[in-house]
N, C-alpha and C positions, 0 to 999 in steps of 0.2 A: 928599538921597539919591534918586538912579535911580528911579523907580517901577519900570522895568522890568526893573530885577534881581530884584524878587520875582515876575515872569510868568517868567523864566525859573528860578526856585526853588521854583517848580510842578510841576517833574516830582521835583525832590527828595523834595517831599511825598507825590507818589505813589507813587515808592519805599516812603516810610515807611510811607504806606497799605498797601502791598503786603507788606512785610518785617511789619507787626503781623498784617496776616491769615494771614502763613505762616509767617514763622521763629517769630513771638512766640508763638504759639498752642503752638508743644511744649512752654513753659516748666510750663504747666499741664494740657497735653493729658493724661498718665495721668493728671491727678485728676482732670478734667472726666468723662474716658469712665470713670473707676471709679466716679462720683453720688458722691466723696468731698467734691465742693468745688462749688459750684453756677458756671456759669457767671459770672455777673453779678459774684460775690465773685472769683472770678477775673481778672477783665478790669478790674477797679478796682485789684487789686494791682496786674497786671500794669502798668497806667498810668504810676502813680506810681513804682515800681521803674524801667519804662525811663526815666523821665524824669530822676529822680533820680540813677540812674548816668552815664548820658549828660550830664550838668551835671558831676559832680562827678570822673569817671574816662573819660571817652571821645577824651583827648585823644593817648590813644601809642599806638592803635590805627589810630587816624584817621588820623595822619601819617605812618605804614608804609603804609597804601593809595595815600595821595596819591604816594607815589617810583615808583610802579607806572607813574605816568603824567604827565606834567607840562602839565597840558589848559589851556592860556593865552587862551580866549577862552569867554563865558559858554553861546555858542552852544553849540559843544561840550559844556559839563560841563551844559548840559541835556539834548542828545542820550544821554550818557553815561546819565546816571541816570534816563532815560526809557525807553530800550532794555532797561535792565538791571529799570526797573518792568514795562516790557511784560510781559516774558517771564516773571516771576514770576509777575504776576496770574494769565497765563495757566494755568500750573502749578496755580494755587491753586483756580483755575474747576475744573479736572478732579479736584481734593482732593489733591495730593501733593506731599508736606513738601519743596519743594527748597533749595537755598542761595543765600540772597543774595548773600552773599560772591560767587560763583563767578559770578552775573550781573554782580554791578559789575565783577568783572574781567574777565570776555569782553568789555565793554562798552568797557572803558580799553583794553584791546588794539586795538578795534575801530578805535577812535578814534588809537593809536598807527600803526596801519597805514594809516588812509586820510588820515594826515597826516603819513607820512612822522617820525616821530618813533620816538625808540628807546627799547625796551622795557628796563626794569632787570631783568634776569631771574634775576638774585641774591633779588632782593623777589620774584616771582613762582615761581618753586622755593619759597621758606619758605614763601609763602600756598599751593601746594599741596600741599607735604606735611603740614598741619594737614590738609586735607581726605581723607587718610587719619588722620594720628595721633587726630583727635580721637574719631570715634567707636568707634577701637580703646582707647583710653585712656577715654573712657566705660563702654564696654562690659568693661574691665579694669574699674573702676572699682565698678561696680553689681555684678557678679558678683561677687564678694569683701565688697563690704557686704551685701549681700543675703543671703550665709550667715551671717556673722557677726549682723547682726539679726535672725533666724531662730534663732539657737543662743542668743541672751539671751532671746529672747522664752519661748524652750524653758521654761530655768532658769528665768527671772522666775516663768512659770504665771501671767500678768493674764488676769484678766476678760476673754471678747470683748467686751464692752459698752465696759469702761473701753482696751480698746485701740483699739477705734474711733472712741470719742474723742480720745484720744490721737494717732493716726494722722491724723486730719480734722487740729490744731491744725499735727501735723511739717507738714503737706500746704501747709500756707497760710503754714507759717514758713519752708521751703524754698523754695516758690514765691516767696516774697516775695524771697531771697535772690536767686533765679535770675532773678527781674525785672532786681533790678539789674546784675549781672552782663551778661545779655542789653544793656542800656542803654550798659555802658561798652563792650562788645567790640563791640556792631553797628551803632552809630551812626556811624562809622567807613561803612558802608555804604550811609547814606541821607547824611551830609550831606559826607565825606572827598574828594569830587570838586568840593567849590563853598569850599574852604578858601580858594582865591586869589581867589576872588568877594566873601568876605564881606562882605554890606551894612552890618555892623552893628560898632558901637565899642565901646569900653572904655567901662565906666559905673563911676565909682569914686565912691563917699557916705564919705570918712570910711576906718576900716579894714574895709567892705563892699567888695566888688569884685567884678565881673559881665562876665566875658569878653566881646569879641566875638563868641567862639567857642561860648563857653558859651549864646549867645545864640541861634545859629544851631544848636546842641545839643538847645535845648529846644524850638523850632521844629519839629526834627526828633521830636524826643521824643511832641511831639502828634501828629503824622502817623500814628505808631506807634500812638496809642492809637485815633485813630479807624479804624483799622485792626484793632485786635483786639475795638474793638467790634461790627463790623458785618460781619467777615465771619470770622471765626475759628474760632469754634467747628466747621466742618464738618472743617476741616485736624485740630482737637483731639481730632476722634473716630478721625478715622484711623490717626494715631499711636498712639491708645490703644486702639483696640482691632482695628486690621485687621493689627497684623503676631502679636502674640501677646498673649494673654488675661495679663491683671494683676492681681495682687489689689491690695488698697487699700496693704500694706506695699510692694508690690513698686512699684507707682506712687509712693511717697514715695522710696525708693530710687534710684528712673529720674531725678528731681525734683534729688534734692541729688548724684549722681552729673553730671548734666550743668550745673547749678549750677558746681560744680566745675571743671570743666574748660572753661568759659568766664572762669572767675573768674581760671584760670593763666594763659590768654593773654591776658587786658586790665592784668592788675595792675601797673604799675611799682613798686608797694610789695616786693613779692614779688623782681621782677627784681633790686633791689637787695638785696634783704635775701640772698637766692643767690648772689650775686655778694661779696656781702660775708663770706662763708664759703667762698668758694674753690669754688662747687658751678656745673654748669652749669645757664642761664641759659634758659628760654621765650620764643622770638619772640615780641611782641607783635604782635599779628595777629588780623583779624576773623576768628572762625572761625564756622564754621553751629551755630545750636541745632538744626537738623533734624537734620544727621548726626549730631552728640551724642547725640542722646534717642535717635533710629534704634536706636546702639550700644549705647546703655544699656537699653533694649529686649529687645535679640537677647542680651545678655551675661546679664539675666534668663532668659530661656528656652530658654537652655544649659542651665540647671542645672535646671533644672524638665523638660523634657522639648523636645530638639531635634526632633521630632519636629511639635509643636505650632505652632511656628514656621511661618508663610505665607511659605516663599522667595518662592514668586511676585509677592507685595507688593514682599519688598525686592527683590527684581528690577527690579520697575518703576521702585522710588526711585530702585536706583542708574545704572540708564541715565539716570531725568531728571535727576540728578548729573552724567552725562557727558557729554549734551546739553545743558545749559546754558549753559556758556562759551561753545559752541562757535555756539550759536543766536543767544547773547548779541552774540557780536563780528559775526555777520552781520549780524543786525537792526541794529546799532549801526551798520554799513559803510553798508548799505542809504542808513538813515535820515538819515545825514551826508549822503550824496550828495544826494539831493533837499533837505536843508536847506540846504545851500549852493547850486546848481545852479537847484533852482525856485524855494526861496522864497526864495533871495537874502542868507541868514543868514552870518555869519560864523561859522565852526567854527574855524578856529585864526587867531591873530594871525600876521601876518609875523616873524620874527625872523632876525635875523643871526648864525649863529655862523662865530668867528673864533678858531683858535688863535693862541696868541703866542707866542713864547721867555721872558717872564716866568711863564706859567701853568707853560709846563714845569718850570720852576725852582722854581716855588712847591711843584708836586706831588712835585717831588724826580724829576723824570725828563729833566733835562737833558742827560745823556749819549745821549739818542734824539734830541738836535737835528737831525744829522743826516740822521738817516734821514728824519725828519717835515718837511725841508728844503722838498720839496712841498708839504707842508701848511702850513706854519704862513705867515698872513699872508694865507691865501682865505679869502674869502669864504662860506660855505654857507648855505642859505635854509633847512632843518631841522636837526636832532639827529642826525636819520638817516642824512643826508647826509655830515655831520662824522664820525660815526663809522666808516659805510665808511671813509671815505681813511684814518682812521688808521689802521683793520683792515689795508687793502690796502697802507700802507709800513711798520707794521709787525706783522704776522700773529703775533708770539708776545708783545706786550705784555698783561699781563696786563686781563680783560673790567674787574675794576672801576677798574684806572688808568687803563683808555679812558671809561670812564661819569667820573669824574673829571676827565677834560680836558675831557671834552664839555659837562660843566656848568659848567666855569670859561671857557670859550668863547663862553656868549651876551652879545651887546655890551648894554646897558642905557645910557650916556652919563648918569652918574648925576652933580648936583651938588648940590653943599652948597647950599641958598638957606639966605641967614641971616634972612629974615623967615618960616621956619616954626619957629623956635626957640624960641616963646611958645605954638606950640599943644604941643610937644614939653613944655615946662614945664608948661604948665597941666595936663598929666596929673598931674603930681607923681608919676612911678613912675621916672622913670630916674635913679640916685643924679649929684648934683652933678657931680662926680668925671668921671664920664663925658659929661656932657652941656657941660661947661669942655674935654673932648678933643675933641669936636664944635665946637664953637666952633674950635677951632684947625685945622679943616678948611673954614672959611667959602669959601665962593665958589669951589672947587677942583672939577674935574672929572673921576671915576673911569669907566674906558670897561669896567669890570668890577665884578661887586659884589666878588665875593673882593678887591677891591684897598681900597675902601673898608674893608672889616672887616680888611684887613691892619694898614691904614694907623691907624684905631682901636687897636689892637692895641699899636700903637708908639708912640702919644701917652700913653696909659698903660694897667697892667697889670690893671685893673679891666675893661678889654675883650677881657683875652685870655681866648682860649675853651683847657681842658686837653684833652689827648689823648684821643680819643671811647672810652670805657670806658665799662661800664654803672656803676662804681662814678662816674666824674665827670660822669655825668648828673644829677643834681641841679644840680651847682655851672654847666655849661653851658647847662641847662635856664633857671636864672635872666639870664644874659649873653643868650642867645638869641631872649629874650623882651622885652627891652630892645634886640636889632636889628632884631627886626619891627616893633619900631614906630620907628625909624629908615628901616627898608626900606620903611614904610606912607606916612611922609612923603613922601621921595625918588622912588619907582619907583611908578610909574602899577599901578592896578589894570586886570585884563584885562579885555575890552570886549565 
């Protein structure tokens, strides 16, 4: 293993340092500043909850960030999640709760623009419309519990004594909840740009099993912690107490209200079980626990007295909400430049894309051969590049059948070698079945991966992937995971 893939998984960490010191801090910020939950108890939850999630649920979050950007060289997806740390830290230095989410993606754009690469911007619409719906849906959220717990407490008539203990225990069982949550939805934002980097393998004991993924999950996971160790708490008081004053029930409310609504955007459990009832379906998508808690906040102190509320505070939040991206993909531009330019780094790999008349056929848009008569068969040196020209021969093809061609256009020269076939086995993960259809592709040369996985596809029907539904995500989810490590074999990792 590269030693120097983990110098450039350095600034990942930093991220994560950054994202513990600022996103993670709201999970428990109203308890902290109500003296509900002491620090220390807080930030141990907090630890293990991000870590935990991020292990066990961080995996459909992460790879909706990653289609935002397709960053093919390590330099890069350092720059990336270094620019998008900077700018955070810096936020956190002056105390104000901003969103990670929205640095990593100014950061992927950054980096989309100063390499000429094209932005999915189907992915990028979804990731910004959570950055409204989530702290409007929080802030729904909290306000509606928050009477409702209020009118039982009425009824009940408990002891303040015995409610404050009661309330200390919700404070630490929510938090605990919202750790994880925060783990699975945002880890997606510390480690979701070094997916195509990853140093680290499958470790399988028996029926234990330990992602690559999971691996560089929990890597990231500690980042976070030592990030809400040691600089958290001042973001924590912020949130709780400079935009509106909390009691201890109203902070357990803000707690499992934003809990909540990190919990809908990371879950695929959820996605399918919606889907499975005919019901519509939640992007999975990093969303910010600042804007959350922010929402759940203000939707408190509607009902208590709008009045009381410090616009001026969220004022400030939400420009540094809308100066972020925007900071983000400069810094990110900046910093590319001189990383390529002085110190000589590589930020994107060379790649070739080439439309074919078989892609078209594949994507079912063979009747635009014509028009694409121009195109198909050149050469282009980015995504970017490819894309124009098919915008410009044909200007009313729809955006995602051109993101479509443009991804089945980059050349790879993939072959079968049949002396990796033993390390393919020694995993013992990819069933027989499929790994005797590999076999009957020895020594064959695909100048496209989609042609490889076609070709899979037709040797037998254990490798066909079903039509992308969130209901046959499951059954894809498993095929898919046995062609990464097919594509791990064959296709060189980025450099």
């Amino acid at each position: 293993m590269d030693p120097t893939i983990f110098l450039y998984l350095s600034s990942g960490l930093f991220l994560g340092w950054s994202l513990g010191a600022n996103d993670a801090a709201n999970v428990f910020g109203t308890a902290v500043a109500s003296r509900m939950v002491k620090f220390r108890t807080a930030a141990i939850i907090l630890t293990l909850g991000v870590i935990l999630g991020a292990i066990v649920s961080g995996a459909g979050a992460a790879h909706t960030l990653s289609k935002l950007g397709s960053i093919n060289a390590l330099g890069g997806a350092f720059m990336v999640a270094f620019s998008a740390a900077a700018v955070v830290a810096w936020m956190t230095i002056v105390g104000l709760p901003v969103s990670t989410t929205q640095a990593v993606v100014g950061a992927i754009i950054g980096w989309n623009f100063f390499t000429g690469s094209v932005t999915d911007y189907s992915v990028f619409k979804t990731i910004c419309a959570t950055w409204i719906a989530s702290p409007v849906l929080t802030g729904f959220f909290s306000y509606f519990m928050y009477k409702g717990v209020m009118r039982l407490l009425e009824k009940s008539r408990i002891h303040i004594i015995r409610l404050d203990a009661l309330t200390r225990i919700g404070l630490v069982i929510a938090g605990a909840l919202g750790s994880y949550s925060l783990g699975a939805n945002n880890i997606a934002n510390v480690m979701g740009v070094f997916i195509g980097a990853n140093p680290f393998q499958d470790f399988h004991a028996g029926v234990f099993e330990f992602s690559g993924l999971q691996q560089l999950f929990l890597l990231g996971g500690l980042a976070i912690a030592v990030g809400v160790f040691s600089y958290a708490k001042r973001v924590m008081l912020t949130v709780g107490t400079s935009i509106a004053p909390l009691t201890p029930v109203g902070a357990f409310v803000v707690i499992i209200a934003t809990s909540l609504v990190l919990f809908l955007f990371a879950s695929e459990g959820l996605e399918y079980a919606l889907a499975s009832i005919g019901l519509p379906t939640i992007p999975l998508v990093p969303v910010s626990s600042s804007q959350a808690v922010v929402g759940g906040v203000i939707g408190i102190g509607l009902i208590k007295n709008a009045k009381n509320i410090k616009w001026s505070v969220v004022g400030r939040i939400a420009l540094a909400w809308i100066q972020t991206p925007v900071i983000a993909a400069l810094v990110c531009y900046v910093f590319l430049f001189f990383l390529q330019n002085v110190f000589g780094q590589t930020v994107y790999n060379p790649s070739e894309y080439r439309l074919s008349e078989q892609a078209l056929v594949h994507r079912g848009e063979a009747d635009d051969a014509k028009a694409l008569s121009g195109v198909v068969g050149k050469s282009f040196a980015t995504s970017g590049a490819l894309k124009n020209a098919i915008d410009k021969a044909l200007p009313d093809l729809d955006a995602k059948a051109v993101l479509h061609l443009v991804d089945d256009s980059l050349v790879e020269e993939i072959t079968v070698d049949p002396a990796k076939f033993k390390a393919l086995e020694k995993l013992n993960v990819i069933e027989p079945v499929r790994l005797e259809a590999l076999r009957t592709l020895s020594g064959k040369t695909f100048t496209y991966r989609w042609e490889l996985v076609q070709a899979l596809a037709d040797a037998t029907p254990e490798w066909k992937l079903k039509e992308k539904t969130v209901l046959n995500k499951p059954y894809n989810k498993e095929i898919q995971k046995d062609l990464d490590l097919v594509m791990d074999a064959y296709v060189a990792k980025m450099k």
